[in-house]
The first five atom37 places (N, CA, C, CB, O) and aatype in JSON, in Angstrom:
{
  "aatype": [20, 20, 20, 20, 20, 20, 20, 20, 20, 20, 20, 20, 20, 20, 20, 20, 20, 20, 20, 20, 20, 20, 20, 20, 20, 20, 20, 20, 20, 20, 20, 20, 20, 20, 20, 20, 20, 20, 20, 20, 20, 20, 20, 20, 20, 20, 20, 20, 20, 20, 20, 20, 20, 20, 20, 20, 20, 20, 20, 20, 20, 20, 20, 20, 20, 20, 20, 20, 20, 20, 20, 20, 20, 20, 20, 20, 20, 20, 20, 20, 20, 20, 20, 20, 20, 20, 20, 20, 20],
  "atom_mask": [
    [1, 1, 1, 1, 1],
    [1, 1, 1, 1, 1],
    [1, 1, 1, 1, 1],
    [1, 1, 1, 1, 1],
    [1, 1, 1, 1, 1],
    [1, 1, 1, 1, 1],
    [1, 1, 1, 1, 1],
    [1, 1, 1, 1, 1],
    [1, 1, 1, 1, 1],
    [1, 1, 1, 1, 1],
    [1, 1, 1, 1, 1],
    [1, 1, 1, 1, 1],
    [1, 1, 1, 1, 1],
    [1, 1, 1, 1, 1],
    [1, 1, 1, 1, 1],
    [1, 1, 1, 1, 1],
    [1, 1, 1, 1, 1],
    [1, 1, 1, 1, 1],
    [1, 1, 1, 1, 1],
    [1, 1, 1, 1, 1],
    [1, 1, 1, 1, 1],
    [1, 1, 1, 1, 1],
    [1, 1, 1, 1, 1],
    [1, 1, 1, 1, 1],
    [1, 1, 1, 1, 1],
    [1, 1, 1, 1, 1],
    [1, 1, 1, 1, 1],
    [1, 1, 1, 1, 1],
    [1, 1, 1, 1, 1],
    [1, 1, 1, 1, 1],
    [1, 1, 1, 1, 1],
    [1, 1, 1, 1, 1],
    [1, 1, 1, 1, 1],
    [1, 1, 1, 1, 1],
    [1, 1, 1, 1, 1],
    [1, 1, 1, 1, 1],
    [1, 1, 1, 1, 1],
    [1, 1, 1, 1, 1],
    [1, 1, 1, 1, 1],
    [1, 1, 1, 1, 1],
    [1, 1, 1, 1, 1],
    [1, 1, 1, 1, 1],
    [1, 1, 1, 1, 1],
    [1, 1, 1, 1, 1],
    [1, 1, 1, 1, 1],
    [1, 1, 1, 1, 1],
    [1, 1, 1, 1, 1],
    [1, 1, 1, 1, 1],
    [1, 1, 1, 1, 1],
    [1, 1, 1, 1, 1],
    [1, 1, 1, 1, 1],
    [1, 1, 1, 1, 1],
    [1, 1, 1, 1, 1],
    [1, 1, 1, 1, 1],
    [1, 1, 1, 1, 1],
    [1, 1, 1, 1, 1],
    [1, 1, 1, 1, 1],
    [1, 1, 1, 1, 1],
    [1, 1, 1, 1, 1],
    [1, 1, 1, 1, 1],
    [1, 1, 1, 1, 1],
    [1, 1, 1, 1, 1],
    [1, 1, 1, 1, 1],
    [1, 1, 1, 1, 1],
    [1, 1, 1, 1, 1],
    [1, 1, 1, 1, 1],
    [1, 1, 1, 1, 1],
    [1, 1, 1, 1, 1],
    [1, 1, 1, 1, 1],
    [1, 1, 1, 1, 1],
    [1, 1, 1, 1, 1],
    [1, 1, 1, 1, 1],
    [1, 1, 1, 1, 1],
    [1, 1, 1, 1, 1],
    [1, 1, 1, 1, 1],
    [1, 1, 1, 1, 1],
    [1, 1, 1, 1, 1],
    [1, 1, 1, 1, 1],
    [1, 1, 1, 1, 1],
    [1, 1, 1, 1, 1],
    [1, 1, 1, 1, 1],
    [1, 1, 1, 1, 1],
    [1, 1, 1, 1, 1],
    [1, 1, 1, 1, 1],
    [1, 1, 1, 1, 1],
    [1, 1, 1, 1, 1],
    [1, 1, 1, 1, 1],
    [1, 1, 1, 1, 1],
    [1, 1, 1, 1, 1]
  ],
  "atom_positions": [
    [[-10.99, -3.08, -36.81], [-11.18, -3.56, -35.45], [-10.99, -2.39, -34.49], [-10.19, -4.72, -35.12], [-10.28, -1.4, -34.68]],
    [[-11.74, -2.65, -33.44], [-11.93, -0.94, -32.73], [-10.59, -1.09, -31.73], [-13.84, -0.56, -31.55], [-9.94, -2.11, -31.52]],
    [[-10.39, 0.13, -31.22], [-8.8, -0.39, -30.39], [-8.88, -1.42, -29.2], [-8.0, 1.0, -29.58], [-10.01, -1.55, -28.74]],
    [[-7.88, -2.2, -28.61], [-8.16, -3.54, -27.71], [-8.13, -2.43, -26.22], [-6.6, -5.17, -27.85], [-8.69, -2.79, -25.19]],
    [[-7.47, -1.22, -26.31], [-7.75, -0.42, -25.01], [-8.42, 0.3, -24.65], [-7.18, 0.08, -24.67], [-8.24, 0.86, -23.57]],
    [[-9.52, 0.55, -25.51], [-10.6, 1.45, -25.36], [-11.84, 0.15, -24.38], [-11.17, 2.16, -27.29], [-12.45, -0.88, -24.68]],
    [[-11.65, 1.1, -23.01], [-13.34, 0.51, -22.68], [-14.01, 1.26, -21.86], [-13.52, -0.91, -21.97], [-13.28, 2.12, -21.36]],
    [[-15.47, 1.32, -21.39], [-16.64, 2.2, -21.54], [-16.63, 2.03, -20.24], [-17.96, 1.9, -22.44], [-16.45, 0.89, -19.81]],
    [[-16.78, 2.92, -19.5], [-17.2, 2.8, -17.59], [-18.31, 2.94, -17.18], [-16.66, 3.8, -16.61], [-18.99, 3.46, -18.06]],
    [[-18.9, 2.74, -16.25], [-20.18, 3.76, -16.27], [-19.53, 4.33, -14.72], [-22.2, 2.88, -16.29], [-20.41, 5.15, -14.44]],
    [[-18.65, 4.39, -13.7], [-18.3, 4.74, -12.73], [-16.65, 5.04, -12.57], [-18.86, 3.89, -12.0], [-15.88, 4.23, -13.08]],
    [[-16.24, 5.96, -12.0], [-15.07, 6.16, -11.51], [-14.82, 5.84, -9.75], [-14.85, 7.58, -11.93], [-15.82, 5.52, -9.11]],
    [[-13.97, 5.89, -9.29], [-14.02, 5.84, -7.71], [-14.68, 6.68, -6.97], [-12.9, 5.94, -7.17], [-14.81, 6.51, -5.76]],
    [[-15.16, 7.65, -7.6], [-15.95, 8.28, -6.47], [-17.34, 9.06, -7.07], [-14.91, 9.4, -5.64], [-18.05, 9.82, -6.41]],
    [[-17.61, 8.54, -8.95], [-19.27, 9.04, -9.32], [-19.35, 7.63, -9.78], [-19.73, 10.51, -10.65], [-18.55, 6.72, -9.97]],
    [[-20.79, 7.84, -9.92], [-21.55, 7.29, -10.67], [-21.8, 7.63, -12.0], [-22.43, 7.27, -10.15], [-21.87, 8.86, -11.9]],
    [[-22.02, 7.33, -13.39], [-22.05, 8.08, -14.86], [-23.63, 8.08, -14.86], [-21.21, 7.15, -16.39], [-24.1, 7.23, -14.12]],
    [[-24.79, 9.07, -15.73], [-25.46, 8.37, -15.98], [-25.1, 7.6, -17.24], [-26.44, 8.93, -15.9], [-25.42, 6.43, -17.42]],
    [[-24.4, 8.35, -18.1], [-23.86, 7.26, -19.58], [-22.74, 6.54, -19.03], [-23.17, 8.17, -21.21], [-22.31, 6.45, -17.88]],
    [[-22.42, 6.11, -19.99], [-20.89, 5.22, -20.08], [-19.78, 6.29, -20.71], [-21.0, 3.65, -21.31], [-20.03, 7.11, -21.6]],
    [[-18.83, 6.15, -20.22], [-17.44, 7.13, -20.67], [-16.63, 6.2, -21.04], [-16.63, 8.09, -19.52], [-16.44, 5.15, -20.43]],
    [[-16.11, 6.56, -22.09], [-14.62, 5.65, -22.83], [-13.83, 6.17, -21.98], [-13.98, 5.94, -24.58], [-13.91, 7.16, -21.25]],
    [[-12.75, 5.07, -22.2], [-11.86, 5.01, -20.94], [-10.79, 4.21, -21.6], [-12.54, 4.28, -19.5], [-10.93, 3.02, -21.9]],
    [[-9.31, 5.17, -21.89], [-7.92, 4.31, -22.84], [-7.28, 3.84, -21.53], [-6.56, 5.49, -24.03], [-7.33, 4.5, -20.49]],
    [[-6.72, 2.72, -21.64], [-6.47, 1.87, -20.12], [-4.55, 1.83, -20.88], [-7.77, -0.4, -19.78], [-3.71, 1.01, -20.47]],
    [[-4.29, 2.75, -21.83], [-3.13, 2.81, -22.2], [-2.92, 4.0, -21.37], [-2.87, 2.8, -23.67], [-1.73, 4.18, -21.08]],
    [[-3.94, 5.06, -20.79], [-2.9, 6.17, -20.39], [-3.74, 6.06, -19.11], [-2.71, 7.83, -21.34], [-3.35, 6.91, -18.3]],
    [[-4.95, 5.18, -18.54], [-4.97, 5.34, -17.17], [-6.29, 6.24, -16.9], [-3.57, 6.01, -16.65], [-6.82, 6.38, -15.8]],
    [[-6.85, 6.96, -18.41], [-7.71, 7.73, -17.68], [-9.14, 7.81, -19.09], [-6.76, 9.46, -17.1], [-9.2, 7.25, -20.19]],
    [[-10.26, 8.9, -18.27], [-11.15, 8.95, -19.13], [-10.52, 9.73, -20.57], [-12.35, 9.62, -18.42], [-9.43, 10.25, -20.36]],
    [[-10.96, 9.87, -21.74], [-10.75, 10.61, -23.52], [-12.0, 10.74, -23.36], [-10.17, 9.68, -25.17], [-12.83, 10.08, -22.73]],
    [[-12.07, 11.9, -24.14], [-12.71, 13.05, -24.84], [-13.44, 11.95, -25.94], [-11.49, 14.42, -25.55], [-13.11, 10.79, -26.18]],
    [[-14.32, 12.6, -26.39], [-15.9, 11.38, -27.16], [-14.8, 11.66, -28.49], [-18.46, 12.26, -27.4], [-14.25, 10.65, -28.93]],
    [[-14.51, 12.9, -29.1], [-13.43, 12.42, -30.7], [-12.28, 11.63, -30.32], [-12.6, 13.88, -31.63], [-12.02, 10.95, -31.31]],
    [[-11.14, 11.27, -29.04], [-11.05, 11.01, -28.73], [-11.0, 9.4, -29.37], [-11.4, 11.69, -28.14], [-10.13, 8.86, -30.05]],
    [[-12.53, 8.79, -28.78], [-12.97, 7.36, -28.84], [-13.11, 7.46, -30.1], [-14.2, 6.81, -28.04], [-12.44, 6.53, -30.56]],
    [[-13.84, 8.35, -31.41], [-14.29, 8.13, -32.23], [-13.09, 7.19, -33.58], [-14.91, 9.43, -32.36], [-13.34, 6.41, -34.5]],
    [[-11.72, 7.84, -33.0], [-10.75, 7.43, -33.79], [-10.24, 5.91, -33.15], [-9.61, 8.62, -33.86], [-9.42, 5.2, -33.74]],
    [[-11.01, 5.44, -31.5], [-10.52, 4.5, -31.4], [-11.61, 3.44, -31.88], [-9.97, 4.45, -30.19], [-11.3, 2.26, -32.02]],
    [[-12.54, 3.78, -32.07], [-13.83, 3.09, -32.78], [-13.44, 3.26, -34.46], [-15.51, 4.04, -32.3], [-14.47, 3.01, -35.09]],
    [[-12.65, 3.49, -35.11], [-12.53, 3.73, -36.06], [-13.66, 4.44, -36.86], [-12.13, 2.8, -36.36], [-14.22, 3.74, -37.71]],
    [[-14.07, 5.76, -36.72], [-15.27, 6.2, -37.39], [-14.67, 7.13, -38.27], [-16.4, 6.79, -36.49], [-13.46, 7.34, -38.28]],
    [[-15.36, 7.63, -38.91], [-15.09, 8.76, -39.84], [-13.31, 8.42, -40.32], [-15.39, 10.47, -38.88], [-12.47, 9.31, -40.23]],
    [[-12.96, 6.94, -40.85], [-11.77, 6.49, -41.38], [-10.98, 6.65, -40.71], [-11.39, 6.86, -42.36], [-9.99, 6.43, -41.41]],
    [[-10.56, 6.95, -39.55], [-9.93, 6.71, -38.51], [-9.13, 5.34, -38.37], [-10.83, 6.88, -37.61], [-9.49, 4.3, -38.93]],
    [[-8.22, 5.43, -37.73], [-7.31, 4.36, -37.06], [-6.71, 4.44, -35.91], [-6.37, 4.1, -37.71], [-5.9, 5.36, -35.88]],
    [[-6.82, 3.65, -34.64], [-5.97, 3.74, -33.9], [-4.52, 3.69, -33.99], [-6.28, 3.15, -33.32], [-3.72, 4.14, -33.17]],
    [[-4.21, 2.94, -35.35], [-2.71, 2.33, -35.44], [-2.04, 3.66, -36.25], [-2.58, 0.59, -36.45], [-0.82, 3.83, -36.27]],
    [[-2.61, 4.2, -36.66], [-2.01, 4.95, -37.96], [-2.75, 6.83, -36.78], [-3.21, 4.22, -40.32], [-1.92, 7.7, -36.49]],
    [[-3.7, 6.93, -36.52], [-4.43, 7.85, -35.98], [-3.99, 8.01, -34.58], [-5.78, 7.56, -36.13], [-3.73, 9.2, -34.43]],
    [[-3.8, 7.36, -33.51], [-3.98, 7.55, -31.81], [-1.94, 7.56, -32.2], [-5.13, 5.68, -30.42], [-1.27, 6.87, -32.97]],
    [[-1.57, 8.65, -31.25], [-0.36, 8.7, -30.38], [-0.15, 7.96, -29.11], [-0.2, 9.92, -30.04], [0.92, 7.76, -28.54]],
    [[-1.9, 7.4, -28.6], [-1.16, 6.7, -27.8], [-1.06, 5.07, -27.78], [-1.54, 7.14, -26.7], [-0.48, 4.36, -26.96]],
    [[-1.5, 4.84, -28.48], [-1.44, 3.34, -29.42], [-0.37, 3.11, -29.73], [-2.13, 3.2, -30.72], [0.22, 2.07, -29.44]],
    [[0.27, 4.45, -30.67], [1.25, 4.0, -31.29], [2.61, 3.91, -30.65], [1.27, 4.64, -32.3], [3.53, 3.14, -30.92]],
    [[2.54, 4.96, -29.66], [3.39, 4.78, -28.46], [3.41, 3.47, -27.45], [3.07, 5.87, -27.68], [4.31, 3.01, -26.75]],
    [[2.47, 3.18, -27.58], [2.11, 1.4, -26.83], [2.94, 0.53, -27.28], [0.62, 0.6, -27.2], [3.58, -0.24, -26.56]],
    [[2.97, 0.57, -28.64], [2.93, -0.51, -29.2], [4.53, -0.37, -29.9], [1.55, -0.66, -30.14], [5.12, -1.29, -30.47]],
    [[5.07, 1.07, -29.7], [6.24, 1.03, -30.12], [6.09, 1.67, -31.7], [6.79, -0.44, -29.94], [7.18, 1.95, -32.18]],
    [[5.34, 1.85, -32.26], [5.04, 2.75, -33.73], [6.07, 4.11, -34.1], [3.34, 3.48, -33.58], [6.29, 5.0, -33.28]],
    [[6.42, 4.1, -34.93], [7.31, 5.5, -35.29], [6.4, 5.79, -36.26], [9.05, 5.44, -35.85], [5.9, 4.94, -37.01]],
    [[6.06, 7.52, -36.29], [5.76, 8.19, -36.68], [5.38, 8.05, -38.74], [6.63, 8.91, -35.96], [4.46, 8.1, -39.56]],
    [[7.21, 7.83, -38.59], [7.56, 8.39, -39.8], [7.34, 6.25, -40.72], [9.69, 9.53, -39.62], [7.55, 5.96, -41.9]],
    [[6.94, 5.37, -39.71], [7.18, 4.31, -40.66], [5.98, 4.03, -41.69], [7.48, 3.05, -39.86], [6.2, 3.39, -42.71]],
    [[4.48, 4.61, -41.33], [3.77, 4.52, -42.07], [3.3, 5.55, -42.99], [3.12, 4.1, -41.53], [2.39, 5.55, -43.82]],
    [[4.56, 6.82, -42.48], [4.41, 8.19, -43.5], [3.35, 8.94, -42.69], [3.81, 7.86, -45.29], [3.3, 10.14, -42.95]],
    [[2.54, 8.51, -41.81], [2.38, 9.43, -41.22], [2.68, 10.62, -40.35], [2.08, 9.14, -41.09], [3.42, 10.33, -39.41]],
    [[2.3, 11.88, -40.39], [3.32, 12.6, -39.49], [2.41, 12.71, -37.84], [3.77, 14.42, -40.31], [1.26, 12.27, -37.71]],
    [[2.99, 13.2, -37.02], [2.99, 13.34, -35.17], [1.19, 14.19, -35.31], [4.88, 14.9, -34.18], [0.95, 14.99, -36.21]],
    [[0.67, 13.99, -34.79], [-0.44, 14.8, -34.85], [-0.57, 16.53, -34.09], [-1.42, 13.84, -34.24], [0.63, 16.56, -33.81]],
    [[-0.74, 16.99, -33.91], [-0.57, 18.33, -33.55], [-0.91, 18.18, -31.71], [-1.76, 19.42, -34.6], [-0.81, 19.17, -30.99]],
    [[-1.22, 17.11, -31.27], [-1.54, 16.75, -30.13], [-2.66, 16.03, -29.13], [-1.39, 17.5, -29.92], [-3.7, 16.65, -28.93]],
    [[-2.56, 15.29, -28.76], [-4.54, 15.26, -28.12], [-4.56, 15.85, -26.96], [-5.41, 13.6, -27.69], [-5.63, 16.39, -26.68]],
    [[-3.45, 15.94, -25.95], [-3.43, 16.16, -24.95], [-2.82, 17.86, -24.33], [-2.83, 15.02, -24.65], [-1.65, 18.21, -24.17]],
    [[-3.9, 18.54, -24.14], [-3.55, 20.22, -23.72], [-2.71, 20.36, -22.93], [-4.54, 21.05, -23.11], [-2.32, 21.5, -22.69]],
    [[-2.13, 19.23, -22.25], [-1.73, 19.32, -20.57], [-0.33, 19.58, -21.22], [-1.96, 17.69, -19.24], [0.45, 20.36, -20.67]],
    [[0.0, 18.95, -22.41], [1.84, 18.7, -22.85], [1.83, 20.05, -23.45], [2.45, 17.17, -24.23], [2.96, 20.52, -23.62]],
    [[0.65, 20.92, -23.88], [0.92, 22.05, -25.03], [1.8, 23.06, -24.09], [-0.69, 22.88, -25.79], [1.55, 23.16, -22.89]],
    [[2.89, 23.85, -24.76], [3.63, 24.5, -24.03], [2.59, 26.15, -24.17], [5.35, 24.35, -24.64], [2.62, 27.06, -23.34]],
    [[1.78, 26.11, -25.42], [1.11, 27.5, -25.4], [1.87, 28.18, -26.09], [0.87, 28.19, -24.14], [1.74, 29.36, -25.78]],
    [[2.93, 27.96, -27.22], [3.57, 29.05, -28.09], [2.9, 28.75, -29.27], [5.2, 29.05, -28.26], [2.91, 29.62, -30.14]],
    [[2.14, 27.39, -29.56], [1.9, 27.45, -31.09], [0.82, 28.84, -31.49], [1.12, 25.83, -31.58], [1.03, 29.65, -32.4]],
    [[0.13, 28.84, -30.94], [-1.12, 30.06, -30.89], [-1.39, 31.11, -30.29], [-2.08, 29.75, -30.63], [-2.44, 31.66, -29.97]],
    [[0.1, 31.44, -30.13], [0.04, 32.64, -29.0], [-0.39, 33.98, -29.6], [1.53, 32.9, -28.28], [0.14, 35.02, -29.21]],
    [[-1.5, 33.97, -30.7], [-1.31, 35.77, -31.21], [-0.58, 36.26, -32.1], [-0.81, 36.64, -30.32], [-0.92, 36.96, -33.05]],
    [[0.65, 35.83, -31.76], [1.77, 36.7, -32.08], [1.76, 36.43, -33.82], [3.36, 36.2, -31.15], [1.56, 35.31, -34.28]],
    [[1.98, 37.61, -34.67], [1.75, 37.06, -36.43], [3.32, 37.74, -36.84], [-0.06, 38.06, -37.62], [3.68, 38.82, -36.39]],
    [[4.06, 37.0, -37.66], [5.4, 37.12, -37.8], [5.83, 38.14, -38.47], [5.9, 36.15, -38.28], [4.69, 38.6, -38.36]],
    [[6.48, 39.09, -39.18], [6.57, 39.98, -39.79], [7.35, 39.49, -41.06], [7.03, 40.96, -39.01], [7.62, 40.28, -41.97]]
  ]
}
């Protein structure tokens, strides 16, 4: 079942789309098309087991279905040390 918070806009408050944009009404704003693809369940995907922010919705821990934290969806939280260059000695 595709996620119950994923839905498609064709407008924001101030454009018009010519497509439709997915839109998670769990965090308030437009996702990125891979993004939707895991909330459409494609390519074996899950929102429940796959999305951080589902599982945060809904109250999900990480560790109860053995899955681990995903490396992130969102750039805005990355602090910028995982990939900084730097190679360890």
């Amino acid at each position: 079942m595709a996620c119950p918070h994923l839905s498609y806009r064709e407008s924001d408050a101030d454009h018009d789309f010519d497509t439709e944009r997915a839109y998670c009404t769990v965090v308030g704003r437009f996702v990125q098309p891979m993004r939707a693809d895991v909330c459409n369940e494609r390519y074996g995907l899950s929102p429940a087991a796959d999305c951080e922010f589902y599982r945060d919705h809904h109250g999900l821990a990480w560790d109860e279905s053995g899955a681990e934290a995903p490396g992130g969806g969102d750039d805005s939280k990355r602090s910028g040390t995982e990939n900084s260059g730097a190679e360890e000695s």
